[in-house]
C-alpha positions in Angstrom: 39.6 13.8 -4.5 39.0 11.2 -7.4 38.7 12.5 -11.3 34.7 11.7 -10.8 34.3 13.5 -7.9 36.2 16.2 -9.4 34.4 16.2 -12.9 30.9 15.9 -11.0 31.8 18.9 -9.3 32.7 20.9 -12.3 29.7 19.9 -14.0 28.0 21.2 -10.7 29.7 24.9 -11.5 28.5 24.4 -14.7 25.3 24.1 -14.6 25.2 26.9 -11.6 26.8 29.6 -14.3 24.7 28.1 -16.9 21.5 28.9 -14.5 22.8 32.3 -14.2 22.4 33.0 -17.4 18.7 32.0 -17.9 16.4 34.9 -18.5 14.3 34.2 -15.4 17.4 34.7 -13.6 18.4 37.3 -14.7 14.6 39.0 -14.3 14.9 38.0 -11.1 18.1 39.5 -10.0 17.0 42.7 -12.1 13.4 42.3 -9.9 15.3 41.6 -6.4 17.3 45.0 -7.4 14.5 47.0 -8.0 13.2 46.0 -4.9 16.1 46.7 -2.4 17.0 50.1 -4.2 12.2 50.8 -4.1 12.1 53.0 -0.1 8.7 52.4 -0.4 9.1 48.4 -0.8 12.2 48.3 1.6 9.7 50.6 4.4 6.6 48.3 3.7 9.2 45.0 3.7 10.5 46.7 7.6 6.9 47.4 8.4 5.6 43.7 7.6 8.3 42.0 9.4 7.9 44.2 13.1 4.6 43.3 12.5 5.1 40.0 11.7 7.4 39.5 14.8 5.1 41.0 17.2 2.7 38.2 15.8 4.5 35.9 16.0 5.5 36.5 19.3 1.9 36.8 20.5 1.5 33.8 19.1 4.3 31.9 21.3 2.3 33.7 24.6 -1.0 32.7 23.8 -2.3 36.3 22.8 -2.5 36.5 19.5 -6.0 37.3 18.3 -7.4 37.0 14.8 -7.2 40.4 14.6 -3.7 40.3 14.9 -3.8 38.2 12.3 -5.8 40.2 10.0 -3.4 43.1 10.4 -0.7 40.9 9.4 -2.4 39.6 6.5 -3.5 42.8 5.3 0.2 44.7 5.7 1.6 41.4 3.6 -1.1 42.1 0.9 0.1 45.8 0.9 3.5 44.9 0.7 2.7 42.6 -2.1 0.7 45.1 -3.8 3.9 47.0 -4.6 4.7 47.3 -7.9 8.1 46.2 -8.0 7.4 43.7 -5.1 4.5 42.5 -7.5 7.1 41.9 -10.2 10.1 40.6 -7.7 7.2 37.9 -6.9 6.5 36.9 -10.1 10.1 37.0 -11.3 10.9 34.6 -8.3 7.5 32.1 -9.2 9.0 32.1 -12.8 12.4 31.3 -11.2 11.6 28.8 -9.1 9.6 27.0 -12.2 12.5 26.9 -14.5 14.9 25.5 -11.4 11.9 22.7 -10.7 12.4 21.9 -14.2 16.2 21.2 -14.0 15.8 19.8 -10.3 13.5 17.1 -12.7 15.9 16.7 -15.6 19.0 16.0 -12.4 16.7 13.5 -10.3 15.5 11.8 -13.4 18.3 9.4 -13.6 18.4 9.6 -9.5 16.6 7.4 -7.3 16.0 10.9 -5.3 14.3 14.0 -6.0 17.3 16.0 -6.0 16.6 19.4 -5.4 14.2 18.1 -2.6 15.6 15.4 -0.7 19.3 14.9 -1.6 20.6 17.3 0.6 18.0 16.4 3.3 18.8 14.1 6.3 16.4 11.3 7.6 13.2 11.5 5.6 10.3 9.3 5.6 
């Protein structure tokens, strides 16, 4: 391994434990917490995905009607409804914002959007 790769790597931890350390982290792994410890959340998360699959499935076979859909729809909007899935959400939109902002400040001097395509294969 050359002393580039090497130091590009360790910048790479860097930057990871230095993410870490953001408050919107740090809300969000407080937020993601709250949520797996919430029975209600984790009983609405289990009810949203059986129903979700079923959908899905119904879907693949031809049979899904918009009803189905509906139902699906409305169980997600329970789910999200949740107060600590409301605040997980946001935690993770305000996450996600902050780690746009250093997938921009990385790609800048790229001739690739980072975050986005770097690790891809074969775009066009």
């Amino acid at each position: 391994m050359s002393i580039e790769t090497s130091r590009t790597e360790e910048l790479g931890r860097e930057l990871g434990e230095a993410i870490t350390e953001l408050p919107a982290y740090r809300e969000f792994e407080a937020a993601q917490t709250a949520v797996e410890n919430s029975e209600e959340a984790q009983a609405k998360i289990d009810e949203f995905e059986r129903i979700r699959q079923e959908f899905m499935l119904a879907r693949q076979s031809g049979t899904a009607t918009q009803e189905d859909l509906q139902t699906l729809q409305r169980t997600q909007d329970e789910l999200h409804s949740i107060p600590v899935m409301a605040e997980f959400l946001e935690a993770k939109s305000r996450l996600s914002g902050r780690l746009e902002e250093v997938n921009k400040a990385i790609s800048e001097p790229l001739a690739v959007d980072f975050g986005g395509e770097a690790g891809g294969c074969c775009q066009d």
